[in-house]
N, C-alpha and C positions, 0 to 999 in steps of 0.2 A: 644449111646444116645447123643443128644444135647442138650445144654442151651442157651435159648434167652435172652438176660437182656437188659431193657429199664432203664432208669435210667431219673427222671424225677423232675425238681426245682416245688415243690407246690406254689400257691400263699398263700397267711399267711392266716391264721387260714382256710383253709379247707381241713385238713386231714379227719374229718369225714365222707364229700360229697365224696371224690371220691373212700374212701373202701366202703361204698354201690353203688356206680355204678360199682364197681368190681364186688363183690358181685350180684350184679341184674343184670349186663349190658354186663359184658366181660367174666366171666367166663361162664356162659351158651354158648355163643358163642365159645369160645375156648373149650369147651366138646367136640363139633361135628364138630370140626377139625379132619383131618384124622394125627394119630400119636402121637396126644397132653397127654402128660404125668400126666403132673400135673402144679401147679403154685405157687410162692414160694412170696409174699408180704411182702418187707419190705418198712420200713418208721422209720426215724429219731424222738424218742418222741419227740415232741412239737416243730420239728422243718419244715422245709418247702423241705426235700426232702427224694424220693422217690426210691423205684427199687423196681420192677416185674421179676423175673426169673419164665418163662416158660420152661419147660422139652418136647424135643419131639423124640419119637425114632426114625425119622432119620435127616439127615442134609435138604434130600427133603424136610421132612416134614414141618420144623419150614421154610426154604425159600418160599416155597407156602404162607402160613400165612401170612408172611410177605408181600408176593406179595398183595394178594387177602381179608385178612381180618384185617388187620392191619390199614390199613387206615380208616377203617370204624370204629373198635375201638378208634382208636386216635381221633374221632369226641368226640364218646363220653367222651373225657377226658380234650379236649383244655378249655373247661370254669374254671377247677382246675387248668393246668398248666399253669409255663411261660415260653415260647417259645419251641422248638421242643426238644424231647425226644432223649437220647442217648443212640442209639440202638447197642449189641455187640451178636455174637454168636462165641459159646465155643463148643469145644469136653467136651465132658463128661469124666473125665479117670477114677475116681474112686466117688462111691456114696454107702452109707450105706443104703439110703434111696431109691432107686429102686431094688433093690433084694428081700427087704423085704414088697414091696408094691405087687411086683410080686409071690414072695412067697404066699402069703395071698391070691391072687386072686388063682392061681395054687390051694390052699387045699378048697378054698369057691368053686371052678368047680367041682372039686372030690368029695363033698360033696352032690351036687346039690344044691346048692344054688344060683349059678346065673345061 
């Protein structure tokens, strides 16, 4: 698994605008990514900076994104930031939080539920 993190200076007081255009604008988009795991949003309270960890199960996957849907997201984000986003990708080596996300999904198939 990899992590993407952007890492981004907010302009002062609008942390609210840009978790609803997460919310509405970029995570629907990153759902129908091929690979995209999940998305992990942090923000400094009340302060003016940001990071977004994206999960994707492979290294392809999160550099496609990167290529192809990244810049369309970072549209809709320039009117919140200041100046360009610092972008890192990571191996995955250990995570509490995808085994168990997988787990879940593996016993809801078994069940028929999804």
């Amino acid at each position: 698994m990899y992590a993407r993190s952007v890492s981004m200076r907010l302009k002062a007081n609008r942390l609210p605008e840009p978790t609803r255009t997460n919310q509405d604008e970029v995570l629907p988009l990153l759902r129908e990514q091929t690979g995209f795991q999940g998305q992990i949003p942090l923000a400094v309270p009340g302060g003016t900076e940001a990071v977004a960890i994206s999960l994707w199960e492979k290294k392809e996957c999160a550099e496609a994104y990167h290529r192809e849907t990244h810049p369309q997201l970072q549209k809709f984000l320039e009117k919140f930031i200041d100046g360009p986003p610092a972008i890192q990708t990571y191996e995955v080596v250990n995570s509490i939080f995808h085994p168990v996300a997988a787990q879940a999904a593996a016993s809801s198939r078994a069940m028929g539920v999804l």
